[in-house]
C-alpha positions in Angstrom: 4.9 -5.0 23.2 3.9 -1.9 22.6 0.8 -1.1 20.4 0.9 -0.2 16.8 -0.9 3.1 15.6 -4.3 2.9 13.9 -6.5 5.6 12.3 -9.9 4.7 12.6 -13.5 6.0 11.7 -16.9 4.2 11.7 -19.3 4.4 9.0 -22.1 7.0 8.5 -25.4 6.0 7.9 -26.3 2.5 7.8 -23.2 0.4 8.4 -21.5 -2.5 5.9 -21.1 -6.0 7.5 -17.3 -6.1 5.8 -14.6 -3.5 7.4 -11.7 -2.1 5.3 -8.2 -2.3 6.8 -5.7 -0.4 5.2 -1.7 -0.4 4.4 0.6 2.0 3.5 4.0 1.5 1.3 7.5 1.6 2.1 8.5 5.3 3.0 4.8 6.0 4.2 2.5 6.5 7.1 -1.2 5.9 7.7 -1.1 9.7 6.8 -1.2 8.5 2.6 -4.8 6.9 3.4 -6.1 9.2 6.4 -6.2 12.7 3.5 -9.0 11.3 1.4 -9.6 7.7 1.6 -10.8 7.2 5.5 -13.3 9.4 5.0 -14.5 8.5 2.0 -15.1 4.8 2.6 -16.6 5.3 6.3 -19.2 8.3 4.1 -20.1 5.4 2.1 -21.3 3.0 5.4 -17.9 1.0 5.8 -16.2 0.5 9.1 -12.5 1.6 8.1 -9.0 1.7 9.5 -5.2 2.7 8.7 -2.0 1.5 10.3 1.2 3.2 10.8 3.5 -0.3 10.3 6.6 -0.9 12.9 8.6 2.1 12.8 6.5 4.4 10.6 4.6 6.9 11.8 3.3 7.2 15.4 3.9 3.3 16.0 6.9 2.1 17.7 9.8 -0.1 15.8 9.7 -3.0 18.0 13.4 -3.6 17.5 15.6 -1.6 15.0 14.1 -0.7 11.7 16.8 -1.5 9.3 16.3 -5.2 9.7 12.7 -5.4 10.1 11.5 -7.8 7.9 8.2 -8.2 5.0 7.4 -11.4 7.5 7.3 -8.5 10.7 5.0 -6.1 8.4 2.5 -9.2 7.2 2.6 -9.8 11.6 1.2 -6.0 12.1 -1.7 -6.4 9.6 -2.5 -9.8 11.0 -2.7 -8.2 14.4 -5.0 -5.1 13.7 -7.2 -7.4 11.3 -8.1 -9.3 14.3 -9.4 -6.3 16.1 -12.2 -6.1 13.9 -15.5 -8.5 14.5 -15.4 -9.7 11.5 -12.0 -10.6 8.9 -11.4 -6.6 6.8 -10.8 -6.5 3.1 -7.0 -5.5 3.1 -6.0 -2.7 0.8 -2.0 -2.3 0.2 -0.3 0.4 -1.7 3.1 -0.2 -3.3 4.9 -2.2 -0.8 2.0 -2.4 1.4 0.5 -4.4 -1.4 3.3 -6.9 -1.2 2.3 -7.1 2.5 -1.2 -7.5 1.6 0.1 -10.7 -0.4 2.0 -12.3 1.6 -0.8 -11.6 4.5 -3.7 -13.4 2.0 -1.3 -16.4 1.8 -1.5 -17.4 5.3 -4.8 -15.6 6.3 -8.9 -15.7 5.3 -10.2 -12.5 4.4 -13.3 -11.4 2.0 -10.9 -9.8 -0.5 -7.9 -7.7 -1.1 -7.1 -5.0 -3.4 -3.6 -4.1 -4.6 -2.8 -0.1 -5.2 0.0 0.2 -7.6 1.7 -2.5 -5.7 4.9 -4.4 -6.3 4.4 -7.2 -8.9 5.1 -11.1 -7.4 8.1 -10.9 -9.5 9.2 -8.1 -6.6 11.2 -4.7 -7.5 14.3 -6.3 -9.5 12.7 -3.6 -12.0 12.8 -0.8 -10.3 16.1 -1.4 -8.2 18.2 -1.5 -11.3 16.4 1.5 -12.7 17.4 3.6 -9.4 21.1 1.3 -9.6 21.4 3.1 -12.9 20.3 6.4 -12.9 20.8 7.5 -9.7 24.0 5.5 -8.5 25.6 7.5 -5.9 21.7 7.3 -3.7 21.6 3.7 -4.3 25.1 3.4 -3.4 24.8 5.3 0.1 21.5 3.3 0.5 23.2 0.0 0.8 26.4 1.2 3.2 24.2 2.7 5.7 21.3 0.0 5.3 19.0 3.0 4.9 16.6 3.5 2.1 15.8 7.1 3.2 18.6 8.3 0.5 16.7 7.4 -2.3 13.4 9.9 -1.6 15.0 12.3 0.8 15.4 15.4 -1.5 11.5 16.4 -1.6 12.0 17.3 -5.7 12.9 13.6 -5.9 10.2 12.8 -4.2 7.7 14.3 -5.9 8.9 13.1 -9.2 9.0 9.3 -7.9 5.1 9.6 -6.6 3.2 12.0 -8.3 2.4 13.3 -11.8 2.1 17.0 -13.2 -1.7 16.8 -12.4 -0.9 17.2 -8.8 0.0 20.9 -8.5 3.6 21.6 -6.7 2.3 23.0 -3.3 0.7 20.0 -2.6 3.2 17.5 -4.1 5.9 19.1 -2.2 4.2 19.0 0.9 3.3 15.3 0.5 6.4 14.5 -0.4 8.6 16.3 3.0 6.4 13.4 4.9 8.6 10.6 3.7 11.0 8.7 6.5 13.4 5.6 6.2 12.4 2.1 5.5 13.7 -1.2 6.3 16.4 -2.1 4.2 15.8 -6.5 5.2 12.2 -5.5 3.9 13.8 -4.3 0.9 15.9 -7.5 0.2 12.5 -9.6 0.9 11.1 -7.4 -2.1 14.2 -8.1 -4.4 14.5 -11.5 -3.5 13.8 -13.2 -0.3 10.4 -13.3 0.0 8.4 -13.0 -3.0 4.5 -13.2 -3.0 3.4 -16.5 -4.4 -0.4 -16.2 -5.4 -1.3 -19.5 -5.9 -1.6 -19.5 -2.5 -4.1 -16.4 -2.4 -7.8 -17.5 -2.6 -9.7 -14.4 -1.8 -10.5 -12.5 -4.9 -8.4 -9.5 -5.8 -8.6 -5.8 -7.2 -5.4 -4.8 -8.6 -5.2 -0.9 -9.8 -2.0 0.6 -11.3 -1.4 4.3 -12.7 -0.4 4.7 -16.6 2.1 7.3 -15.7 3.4 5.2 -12.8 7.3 4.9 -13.2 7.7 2.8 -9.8 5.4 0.0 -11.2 4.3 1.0 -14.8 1.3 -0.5 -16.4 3.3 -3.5 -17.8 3.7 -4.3 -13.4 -0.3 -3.8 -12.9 -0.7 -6.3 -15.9 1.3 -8.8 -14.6 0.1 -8.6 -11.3 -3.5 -8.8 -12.4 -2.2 -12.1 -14.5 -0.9 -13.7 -11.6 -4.4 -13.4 -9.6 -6.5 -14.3 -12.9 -8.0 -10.7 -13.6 -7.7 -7.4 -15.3 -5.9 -4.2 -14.0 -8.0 -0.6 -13.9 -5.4 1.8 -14.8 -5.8 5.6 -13.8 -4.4 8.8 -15.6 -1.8 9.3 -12.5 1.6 8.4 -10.9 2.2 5.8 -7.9 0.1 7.8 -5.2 -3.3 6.9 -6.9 -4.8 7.5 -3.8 -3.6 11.3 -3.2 -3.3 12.0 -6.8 -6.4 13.9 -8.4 -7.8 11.3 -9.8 -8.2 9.5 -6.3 -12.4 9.6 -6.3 -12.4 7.6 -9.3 -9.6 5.3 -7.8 -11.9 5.3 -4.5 -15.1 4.2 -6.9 -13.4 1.5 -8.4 -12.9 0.0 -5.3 -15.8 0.8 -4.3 -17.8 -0.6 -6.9 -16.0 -3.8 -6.9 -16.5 -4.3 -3.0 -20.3 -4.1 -4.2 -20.0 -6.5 -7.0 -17.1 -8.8 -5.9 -17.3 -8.5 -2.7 -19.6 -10.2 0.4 -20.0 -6.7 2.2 -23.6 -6.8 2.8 -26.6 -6.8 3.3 -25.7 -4.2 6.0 -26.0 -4.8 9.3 -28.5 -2.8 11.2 
C-alpha cells in the first residue's frame, strides 16, 4: 500500500511531550494547515504534522475516490497517529472533524479539537440548503457521484469558506485549490455513519466561526453540547484557520492544550 502524504515540522526550542496531528476537510489538502498553523504550533515547542487523506493532495487513493468511505479516512489518521512516540491530539476541520470523531471513538488520544466541524447530527443541514439554492450543482453532484460541482467555480468557493475580512486575492487563490471528494464519505455524513460521542472520552475543544454558513454557530453549540462543553466562536467564515483571525483561533487552542491538556512538562 502505498504511503499517505504527511507534512511535518519539529518543535523549536524546548520540545512538548504531546504531538499535534492534523486533518483537513472534505475538498482540502494538508495545504489548509501547512500556510499558518504548522508553523505556528512547532514555534511554540510542539512536535506537529498534517495529512493529505486518500485521494487528496500528494497521497494516493488507494482504490477509487468516489466510494471511499468516513471508516477509510478515520483508517489514515489511525495510521499516521501511530507514527508518533507518543498518541497526538487530533485536530479536524469541517469534515475532518467528523473524522476526528469517529477516530476518538475507537482510539486513546490526550485530546481532540474540532474546527468548525460537522455537528454529530451530520450535514442534513447543509445538504438541503445547497439542495435548495443551488439545485442544478447538487443535482449533477449526485449523477456523477462527484462532489467537486458544488465548489468548483472559485467565486463559489470563496463565498462557502471565507468571509469579507479575507481580501479577494487571497480568497480566490485559496479557493482554485479545491479538488473532488468522496461522494460514499458524503452519505456517511448525511446518514450512515454519524459520530456518536458518548463513546468519546478524551476531552474536546470545539471552535466554530459566527459568520460560518457551512456550520453556523447554532452547529458549534450543539456540537459543544454533545461533548459537555462550550464553543469559542471567532469573527470569521469556515476556514478559521486561514481566515485573519487564525492567531487568535491558533491561541485558543493553544491555551487550552496548556490548561486541558497533558502536554508537558516538556521533555528535554
Amino acid at each position: 500500500m502505498s504511503p499517505l502524504h504527511v507534512v511535518r515540522r519539529e518543535p523549536v526550542g524546548t520540545p512538548h511531550s504531546t504531538p499535534l496531528l492534523f486533518v483537513h476537510g472534505a475538498w482540502h489538502a494538508s495545504w489548509c494547515w501547512e500556510e499558518h498553523f504548522l508553523d505556528d504550533f512547532a514555534a511554540r515547542g510542539y512536535s506537529v504534522a498534517a495529512l493529505d487523506l486518500r485521494g487528496h493532495g500528494e497521497s494516493p487513493a488507494r482504490g477509487r475516490l468516489k466510494t471511499t468511505r468516513i471508516s477509510d479516512y478515520v483508517d489514515d489518521v489511525a495510521e499516521v497517529a501511530q507514527s508518533f512516540d507518543t498518541p497526538p491530539v487530533v485536530i479536524g476541520h469541517s469534515m475532518g472533524g467528523l473524522v476526528v470523531q469517529k477516530y476518538l471513538e475507537k482510539h486513546a488520544a490526550p485530546g481532540g479539537v474540532l474546527v468548525a466541524s460537522v455537528p454529530p447530527r451530520g450535514v442534513i443541514g447543509v445538504t438541503l440548503d445547497i439542495a435548495q439554492h443551488r439545485f442544478g450543482a447538487f443535482a449533477k453532484a449526485n449523477l456523477t457521484w462527484s462532489l467537486l460541482p458544488l465548489v468548483k467555480d472559485p467565486q463559489v468557493a470563496r463565498e462557502l469558506f471565507y468571509s469579507e475580512h479575507l481580501d479577494d486575492a487571497t480568497a480566490l487563490d485559496y479557493a482554485s485549490r479545491v479538488q473532488d471528494e468522496a461522494y460514499l464519505a458524503f452519505l456517511d455524513m448525511l446518514v450512515l455513519n454519524l459520530p456518536k460521542p458518548k463513546r468519546v472520552s478524551a476531552p474536546m475543544l470545539v471552535l466554530g466561526g459566527e459568520l460560518d454558513t457551512i456550520f453556523p454557530p447554532k452547529d458549534a453549540q450543539a456540537t459543544a453540547r454533545a461533548y459537555r462543553t462550550e464553543p469559542a466562536m471567532f469573527d470569521a467564515a469556515h476556514n478559521l484557520m486561514l481566515e485573519p483571525v487564525w492567531p487568535d483561533v491558533a491561541q485558543a487552542i493553544s491555551d487550552w492544550l496548556e490548561s486541558t491538556v497533558r502536554t508537558g512538562p516538556p521533555t528535554t
